[in-house]
C-alpha positions, 0 to 999 in steps of 0.5 A, spaced: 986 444 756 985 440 749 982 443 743 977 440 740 975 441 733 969 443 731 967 441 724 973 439 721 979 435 724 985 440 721 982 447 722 984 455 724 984 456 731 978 460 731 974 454 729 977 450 735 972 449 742 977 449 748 975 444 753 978 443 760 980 437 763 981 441 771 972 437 773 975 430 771 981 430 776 978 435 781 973 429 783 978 424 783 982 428 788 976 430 792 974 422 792 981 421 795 981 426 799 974 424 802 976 417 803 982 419 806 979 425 811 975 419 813 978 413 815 983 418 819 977 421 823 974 415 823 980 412 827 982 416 831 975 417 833 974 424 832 967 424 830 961 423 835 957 417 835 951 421 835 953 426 828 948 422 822 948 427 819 953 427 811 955 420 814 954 412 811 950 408 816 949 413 820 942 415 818 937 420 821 931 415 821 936 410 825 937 416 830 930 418 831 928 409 832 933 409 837 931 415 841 
């Protein structure tokens, strides 16, 4: 959490915002996360061909041609 001056840059406490750096590393981790957790899927083949459904280049329009 980093204090941020709201008008002054020396003040009291209470004139002080609090900003939490927590969103900026929970997306970085979950990018990793997502990029990891896919590659695993992807190489072991536990994801059906089928699913197009939240997958890159694999679109539903792609799907509904190919039926």
């Amino acid at each position: 959490m980093v204090i941020l001056a709201k008008k002054e840059p020396i003040c009291t406490p209470d004139a002080t915002r609090p900003i939490s750096l927590l969103d900026c590393h929970l997306k970085v981790i979950e990018k990793l996360f997502l990029s990891r957790f896919l590659k695993v899927l992807n190489d072991r083949g536990l994801l059906p061909d089928n699913q197009s459904g939240f997958r890159a280049n694999h679109r539903l329009q792609s799907r509904v041609l190919l039926l």
